[in-house]
TORKOL-4160 file (C-alpha; in steps of 0.2 Angstrom, whole numbers, padded with zeros to 4 digits, m for minus):
274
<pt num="1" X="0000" Y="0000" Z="0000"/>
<pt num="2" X="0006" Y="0018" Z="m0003"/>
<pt num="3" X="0013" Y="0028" Z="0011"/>
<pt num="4" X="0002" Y="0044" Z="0008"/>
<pt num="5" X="0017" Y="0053" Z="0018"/>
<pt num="6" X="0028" Y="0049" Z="0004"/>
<pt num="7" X="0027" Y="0063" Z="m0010"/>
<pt num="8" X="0033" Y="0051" Z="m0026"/>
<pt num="9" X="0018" Y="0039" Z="m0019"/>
<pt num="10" X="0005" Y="0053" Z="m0019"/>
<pt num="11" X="0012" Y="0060" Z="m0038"/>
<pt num="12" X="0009" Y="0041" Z="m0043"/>
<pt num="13" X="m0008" Y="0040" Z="m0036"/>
<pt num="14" X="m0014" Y="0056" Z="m0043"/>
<pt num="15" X="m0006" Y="0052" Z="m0060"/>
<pt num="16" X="m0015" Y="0036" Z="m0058"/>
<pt num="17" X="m0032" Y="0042" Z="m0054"/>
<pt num="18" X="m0030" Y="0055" Z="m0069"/>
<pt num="19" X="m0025" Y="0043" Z="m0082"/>
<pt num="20" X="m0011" Y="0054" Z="m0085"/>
<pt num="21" X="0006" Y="0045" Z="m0090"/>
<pt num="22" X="0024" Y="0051" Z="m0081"/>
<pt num="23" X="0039" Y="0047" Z="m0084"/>
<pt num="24" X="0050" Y="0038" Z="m0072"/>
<pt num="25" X="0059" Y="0051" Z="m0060"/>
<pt num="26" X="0078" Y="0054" Z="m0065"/>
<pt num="27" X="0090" Y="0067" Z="m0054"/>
<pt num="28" X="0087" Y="0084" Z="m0062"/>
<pt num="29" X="0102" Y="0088" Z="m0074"/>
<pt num="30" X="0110" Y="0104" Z="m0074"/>
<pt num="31" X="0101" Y="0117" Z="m0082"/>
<pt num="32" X="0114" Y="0131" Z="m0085"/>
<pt num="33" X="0114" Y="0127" Z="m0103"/>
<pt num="34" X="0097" Y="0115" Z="m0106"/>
<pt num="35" X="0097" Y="0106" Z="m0119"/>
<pt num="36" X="0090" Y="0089" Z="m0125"/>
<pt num="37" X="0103" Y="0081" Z="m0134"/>
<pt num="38" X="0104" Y="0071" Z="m0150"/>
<pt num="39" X="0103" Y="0053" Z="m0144"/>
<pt num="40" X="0092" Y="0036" Z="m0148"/>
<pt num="41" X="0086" Y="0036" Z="m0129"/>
<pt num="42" X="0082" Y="0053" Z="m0121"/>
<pt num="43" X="0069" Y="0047" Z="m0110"/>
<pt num="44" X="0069" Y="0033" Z="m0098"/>
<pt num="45" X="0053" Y="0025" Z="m0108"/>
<pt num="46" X="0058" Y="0014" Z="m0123"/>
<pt num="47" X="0039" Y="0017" Z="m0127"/>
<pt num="48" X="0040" Y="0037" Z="m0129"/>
<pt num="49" X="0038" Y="0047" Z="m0146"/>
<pt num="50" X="0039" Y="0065" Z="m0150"/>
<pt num="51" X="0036" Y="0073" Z="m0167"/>
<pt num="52" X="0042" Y="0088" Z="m0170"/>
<pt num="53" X="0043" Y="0098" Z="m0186"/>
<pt num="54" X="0055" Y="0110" Z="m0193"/>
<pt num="55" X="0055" Y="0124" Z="m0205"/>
<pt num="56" X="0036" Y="0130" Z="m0205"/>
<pt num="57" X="0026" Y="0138" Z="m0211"/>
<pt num="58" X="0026" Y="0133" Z="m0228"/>
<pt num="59" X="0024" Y="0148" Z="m0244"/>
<pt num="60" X="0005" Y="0148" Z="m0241"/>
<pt num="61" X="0002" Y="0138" Z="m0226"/>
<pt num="62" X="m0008" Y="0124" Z="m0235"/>
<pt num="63" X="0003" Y="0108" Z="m0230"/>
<pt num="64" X="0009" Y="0117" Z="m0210"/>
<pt num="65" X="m0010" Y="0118" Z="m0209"/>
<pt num="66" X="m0014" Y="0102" Z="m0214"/>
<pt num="67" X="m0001" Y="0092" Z="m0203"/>
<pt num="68" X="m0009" Y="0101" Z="m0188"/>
<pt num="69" X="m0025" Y="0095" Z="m0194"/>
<pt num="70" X="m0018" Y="0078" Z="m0197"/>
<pt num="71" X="m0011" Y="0077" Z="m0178"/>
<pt num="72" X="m0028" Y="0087" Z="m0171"/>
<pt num="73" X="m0038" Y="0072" Z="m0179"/>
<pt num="74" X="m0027" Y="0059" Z="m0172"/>
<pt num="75" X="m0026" Y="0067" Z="m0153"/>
<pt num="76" X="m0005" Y="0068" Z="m0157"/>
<pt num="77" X="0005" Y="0082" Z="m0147"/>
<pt num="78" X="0018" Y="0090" Z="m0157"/>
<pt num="79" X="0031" Y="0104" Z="m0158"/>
<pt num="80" X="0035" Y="0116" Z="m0172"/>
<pt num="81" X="0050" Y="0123" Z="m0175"/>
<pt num="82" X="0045" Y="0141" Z="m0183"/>
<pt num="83" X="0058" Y="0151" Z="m0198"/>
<pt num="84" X="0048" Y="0169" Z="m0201"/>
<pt num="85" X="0058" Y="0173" Z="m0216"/>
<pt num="86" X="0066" Y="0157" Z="m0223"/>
<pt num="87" X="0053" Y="0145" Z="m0236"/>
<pt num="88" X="0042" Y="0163" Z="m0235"/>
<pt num="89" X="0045" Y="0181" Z="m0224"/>
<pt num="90" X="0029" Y="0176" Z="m0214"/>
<pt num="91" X="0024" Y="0195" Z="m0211"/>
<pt num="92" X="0019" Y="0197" Z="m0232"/>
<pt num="93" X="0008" Y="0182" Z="m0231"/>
<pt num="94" X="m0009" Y="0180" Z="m0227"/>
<pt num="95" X="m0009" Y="0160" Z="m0227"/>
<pt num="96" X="0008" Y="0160" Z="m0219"/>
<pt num="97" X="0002" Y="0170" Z="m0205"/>
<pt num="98" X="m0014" Y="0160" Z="m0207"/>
<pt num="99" X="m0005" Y="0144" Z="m0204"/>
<pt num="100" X="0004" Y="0151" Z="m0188"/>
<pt num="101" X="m0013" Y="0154" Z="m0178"/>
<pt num="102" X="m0020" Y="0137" Z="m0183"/>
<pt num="103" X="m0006" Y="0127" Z="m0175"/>
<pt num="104" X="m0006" Y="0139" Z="m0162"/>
<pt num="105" X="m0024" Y="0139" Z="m0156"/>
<pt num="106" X="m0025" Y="0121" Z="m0160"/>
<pt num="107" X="m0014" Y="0120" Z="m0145"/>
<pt num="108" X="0002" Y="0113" Z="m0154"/>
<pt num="109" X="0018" Y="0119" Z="m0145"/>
<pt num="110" X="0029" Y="0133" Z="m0157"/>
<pt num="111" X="0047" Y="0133" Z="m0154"/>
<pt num="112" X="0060" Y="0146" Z="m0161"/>
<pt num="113" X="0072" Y="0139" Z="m0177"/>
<pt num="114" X="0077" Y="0157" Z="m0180"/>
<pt num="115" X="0071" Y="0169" Z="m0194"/>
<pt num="116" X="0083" Y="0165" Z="m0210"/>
<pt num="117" X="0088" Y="0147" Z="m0206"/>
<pt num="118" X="0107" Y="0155" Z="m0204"/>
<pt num="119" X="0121" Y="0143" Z="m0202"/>
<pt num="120" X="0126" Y="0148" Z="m0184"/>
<pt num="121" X="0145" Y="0144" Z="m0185"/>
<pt num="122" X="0148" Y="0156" Z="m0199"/>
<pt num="123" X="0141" Y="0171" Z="m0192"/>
<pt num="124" X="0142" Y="0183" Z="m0176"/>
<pt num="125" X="0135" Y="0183" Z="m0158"/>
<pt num="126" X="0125" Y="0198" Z="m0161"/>
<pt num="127" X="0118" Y="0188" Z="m0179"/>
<pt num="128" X="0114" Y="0171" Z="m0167"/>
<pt num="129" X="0105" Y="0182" Z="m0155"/>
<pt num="130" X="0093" Y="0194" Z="m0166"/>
<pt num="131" X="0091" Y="0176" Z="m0176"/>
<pt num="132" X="0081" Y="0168" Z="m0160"/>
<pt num="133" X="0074" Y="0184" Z="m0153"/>
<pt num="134" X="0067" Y="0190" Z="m0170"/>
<pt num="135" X="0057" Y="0174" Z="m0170"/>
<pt num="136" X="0048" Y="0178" Z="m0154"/>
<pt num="137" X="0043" Y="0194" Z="m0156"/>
<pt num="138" X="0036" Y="0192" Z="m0175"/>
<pt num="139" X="0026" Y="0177" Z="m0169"/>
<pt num="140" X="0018" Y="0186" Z="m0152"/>
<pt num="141" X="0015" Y="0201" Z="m0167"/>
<pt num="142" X="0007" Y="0187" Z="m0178"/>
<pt num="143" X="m0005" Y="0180" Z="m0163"/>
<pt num="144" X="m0008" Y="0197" Z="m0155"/>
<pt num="145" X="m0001" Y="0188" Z="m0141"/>
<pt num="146" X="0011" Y="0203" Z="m0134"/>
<pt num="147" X="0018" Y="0189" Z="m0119"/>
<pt num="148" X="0023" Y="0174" Z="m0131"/>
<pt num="149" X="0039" Y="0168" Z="m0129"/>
<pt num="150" X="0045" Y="0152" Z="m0138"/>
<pt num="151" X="0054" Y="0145" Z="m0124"/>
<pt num="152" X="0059" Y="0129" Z="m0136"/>
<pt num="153" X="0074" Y="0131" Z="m0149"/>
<pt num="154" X="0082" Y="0122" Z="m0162"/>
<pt num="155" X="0095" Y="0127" Z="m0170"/>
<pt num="156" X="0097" Y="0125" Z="m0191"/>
<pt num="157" X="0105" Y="0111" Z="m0196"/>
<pt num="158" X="0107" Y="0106" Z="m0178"/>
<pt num="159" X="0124" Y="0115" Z="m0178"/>
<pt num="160" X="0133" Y="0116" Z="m0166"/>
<pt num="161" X="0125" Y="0105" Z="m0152"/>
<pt num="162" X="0127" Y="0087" Z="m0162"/>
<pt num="163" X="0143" Y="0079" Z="m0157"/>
<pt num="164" X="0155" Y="0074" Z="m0169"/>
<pt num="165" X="0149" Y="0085" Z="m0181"/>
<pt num="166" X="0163" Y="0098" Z="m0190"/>
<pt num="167" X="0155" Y="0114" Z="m0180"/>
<pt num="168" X="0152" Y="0104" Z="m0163"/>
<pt num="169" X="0166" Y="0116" Z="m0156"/>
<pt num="170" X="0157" Y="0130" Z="m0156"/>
<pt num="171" X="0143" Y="0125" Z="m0144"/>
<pt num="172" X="0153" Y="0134" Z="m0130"/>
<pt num="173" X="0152" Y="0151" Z="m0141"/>
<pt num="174" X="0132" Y="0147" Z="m0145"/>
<pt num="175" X="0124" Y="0139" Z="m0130"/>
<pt num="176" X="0126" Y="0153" Z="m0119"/>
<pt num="177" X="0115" Y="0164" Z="m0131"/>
<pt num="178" X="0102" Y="0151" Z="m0133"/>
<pt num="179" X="0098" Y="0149" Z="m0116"/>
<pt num="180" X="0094" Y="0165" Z="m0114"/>
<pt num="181" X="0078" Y="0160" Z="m0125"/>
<pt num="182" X="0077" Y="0142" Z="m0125"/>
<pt num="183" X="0080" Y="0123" Z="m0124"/>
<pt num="184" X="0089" Y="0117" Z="m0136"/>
<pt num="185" X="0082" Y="0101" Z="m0142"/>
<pt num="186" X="0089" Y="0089" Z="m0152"/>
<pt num="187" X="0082" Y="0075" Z="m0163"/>
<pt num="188" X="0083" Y="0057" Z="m0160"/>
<pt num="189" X="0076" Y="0049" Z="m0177"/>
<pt num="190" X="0078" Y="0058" Z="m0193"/>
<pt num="191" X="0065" Y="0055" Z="m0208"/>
<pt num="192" X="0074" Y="0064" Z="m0221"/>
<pt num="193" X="0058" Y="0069" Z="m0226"/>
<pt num="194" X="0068" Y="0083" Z="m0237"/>
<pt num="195" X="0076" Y="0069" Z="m0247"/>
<pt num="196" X="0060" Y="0058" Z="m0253"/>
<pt num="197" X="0055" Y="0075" Z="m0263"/>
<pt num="198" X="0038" Y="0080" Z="m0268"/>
<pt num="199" X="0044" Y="0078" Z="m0288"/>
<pt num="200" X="0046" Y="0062" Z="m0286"/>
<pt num="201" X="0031" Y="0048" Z="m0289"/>
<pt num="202" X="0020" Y="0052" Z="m0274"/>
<pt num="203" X="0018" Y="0036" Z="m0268"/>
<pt num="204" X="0039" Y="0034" Z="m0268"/>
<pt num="205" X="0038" Y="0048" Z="m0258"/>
<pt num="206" X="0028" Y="0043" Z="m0246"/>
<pt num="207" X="0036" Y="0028" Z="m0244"/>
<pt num="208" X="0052" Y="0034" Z="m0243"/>
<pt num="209" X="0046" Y="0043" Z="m0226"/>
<pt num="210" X="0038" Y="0029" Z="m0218"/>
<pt num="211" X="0050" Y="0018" Z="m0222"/>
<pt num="212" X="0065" Y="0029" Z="m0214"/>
<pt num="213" X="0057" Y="0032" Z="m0198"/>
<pt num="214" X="0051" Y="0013" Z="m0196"/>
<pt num="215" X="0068" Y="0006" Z="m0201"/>
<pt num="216" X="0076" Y="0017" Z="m0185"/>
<pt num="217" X="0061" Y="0011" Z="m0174"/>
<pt num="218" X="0061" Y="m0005" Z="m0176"/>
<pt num="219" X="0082" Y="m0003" Z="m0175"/>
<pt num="220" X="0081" Y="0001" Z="m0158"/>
<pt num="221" X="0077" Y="0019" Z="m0158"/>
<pt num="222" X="0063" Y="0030" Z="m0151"/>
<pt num="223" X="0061" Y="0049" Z="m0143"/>
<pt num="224" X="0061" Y="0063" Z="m0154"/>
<pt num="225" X="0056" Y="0063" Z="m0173"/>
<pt num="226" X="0063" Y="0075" Z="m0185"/>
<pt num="227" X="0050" Y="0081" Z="m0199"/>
<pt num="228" X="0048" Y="0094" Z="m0210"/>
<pt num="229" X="0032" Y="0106" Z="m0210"/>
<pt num="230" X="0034" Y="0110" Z="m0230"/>
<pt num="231" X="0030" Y="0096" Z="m0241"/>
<pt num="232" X="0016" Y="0089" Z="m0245"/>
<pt num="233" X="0023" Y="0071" Z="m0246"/>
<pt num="234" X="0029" Y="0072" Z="m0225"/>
<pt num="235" X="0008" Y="0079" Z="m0223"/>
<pt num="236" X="0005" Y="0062" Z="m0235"/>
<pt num="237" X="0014" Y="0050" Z="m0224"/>
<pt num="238" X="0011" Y="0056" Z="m0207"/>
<pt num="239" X="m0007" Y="0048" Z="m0204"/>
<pt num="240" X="0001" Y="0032" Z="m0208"/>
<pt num="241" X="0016" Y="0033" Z="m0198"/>
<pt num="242" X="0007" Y="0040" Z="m0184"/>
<pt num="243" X="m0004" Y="0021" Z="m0185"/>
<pt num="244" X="0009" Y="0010" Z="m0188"/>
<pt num="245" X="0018" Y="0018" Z="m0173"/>
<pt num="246" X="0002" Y="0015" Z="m0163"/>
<pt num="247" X="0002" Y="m0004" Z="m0168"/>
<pt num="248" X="0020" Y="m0004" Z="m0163"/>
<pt num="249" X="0016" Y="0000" Z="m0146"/>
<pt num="250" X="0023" Y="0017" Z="m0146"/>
<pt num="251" X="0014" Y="0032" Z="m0136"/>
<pt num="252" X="0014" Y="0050" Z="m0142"/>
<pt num="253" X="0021" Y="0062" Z="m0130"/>
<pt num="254" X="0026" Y="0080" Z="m0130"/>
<pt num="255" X="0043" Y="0086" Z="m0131"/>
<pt num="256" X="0038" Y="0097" Z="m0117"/>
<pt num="257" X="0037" Y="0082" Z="m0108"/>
<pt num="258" X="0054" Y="0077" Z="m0111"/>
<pt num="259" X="0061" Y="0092" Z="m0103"/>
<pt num="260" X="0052" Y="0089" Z="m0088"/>
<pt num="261" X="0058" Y="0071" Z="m0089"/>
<pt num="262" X="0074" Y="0077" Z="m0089"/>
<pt num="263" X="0074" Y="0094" Z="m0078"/>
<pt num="264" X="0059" Y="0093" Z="m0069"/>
<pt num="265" X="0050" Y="0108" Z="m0073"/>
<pt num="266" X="0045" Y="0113" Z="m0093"/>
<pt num="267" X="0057" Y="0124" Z="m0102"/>
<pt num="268" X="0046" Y="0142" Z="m0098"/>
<pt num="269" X="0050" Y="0138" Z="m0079"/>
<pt num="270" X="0070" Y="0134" Z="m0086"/>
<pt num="271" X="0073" Y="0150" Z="m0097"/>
<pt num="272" X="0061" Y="0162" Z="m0084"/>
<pt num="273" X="0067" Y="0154" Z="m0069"/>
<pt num="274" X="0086" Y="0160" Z="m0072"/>
């Protein structure tokens, strides 16, 4: 029987009584730099899938909407990581603006992946900074939301927080501006969604996405999923990679809950709470 002295034994309980799923408890990691790294196991659940899409929104807005419709319909969390001025300058369209307010008021999470897309080991400090920052205050303009803050970052291209990579060094020179503004979070499985091209044959296309993700999977993989939020072929694939995950066993959670996994607290309390 529980000890209802014992804190972790009342969480459980509630948790339990609300159907709501935790994550098994883990010492709280240093935060002076948060980040959630690039690895095939960032949670202590085998089970535990994020999505999480990049690049958004796309010129009108048409396939960014459509993907949040597609994970609305299917009760699926999942993040997106906003460019304002990259596949379109977000403030001179309509449907790109448009696309923005449906993910957000269909209560999707919108993280930062800087204005322009830049290549953070070839420019300045000053550049990193107003690349991140810019991102917050056009999409709090966007939503009339004068309080938004997109305590959620990923950098373009990853650079420079995956290991091993030619720019990793300069993680100590870009970390520091980061976390003035967000998490950092990495990706644990990759669809390559940019390489199985909307020119090709659509069903080859579509294909070529599922069968990425499901080969790492089923290799042993699982956490976060990297996915784009401009072509139509990742929109294509997703309801069918979002069932065969389910028959897999897999659950769909946030990647906000992978930060609380790891820190204890979600990434607003992190980046406010310094």
């Amino acid at each position: 029987m529980c000890n209802f002295h014992s804190l972790l034994c009342v969480i459980s309980l509630v948790s339990s009584l609300r159907g709501v799923y935790t994550f098994p408890l883990a010492p709280r990691a240093d935060s002076t730099y948060p980040q959630i790294e690039f690895t095939s196991q960032p949670l202590n659940d085998s089970r535990a899938i994020a999505l999480t899409f990049d690049d958004g929104p796309d010129s009108d807005g048409v396939i960014t909407k459509g993907i949040a419709d597609v994970l609305k319909s299917k009760g699926v969390p999942a993040t997106f990581f906003m460019n304002t001025n990259n596949t379109v300058d977000v403030m001179a369209s309509i449907g790109a603006q448009d696309a923005i307010k449906h993910v957000y008021e269909n209560d999707f999470i919108m993280g930062s992946h800087t204005v322009s897309h830049v290549n953070f080991s070839v420019v300045s400090n000053d550049v990193v900074e107003e690349e991140i920052s810019r991102v917050q205050t056009t999409l709090a303009t966007i939503l009339d939301e004068p309080d938004f803050k997109a305590t959620l970052f990923r950098a373009p291209y990853g650079i420079s927080y995956e290991p091993g990579t030619p720019f990793a060094s300069d993680v100590t020179r870009i970390a520091p501006i980061a976390a003035k503004y967000g998490v950092h979070i990495g990706w644990s499985i990759d669809s390559k969604d940019w390489k199985c091209k909307d020119d090709q044959d659509a069903a080859c296309g579509v294909q070529c996405i599922k069968d990425n993700v499901m080969t790492q999977v089923k290799g042993g993989s699982w956490g976060i999923i990297l996915f784009h939020a401009i072509y139509q072929n990742t929109l294509d694939a997703l309801p069918d990679v979002i069932d065969e995950l389910v028959q897999e066993g897999y659950r769909f959670v946030s990647v906000e809950d992978i930060v609380k996994a790891k820190y204890g607290v979600e990434s607003a309390d992190l980046i406010h709470g310094k």
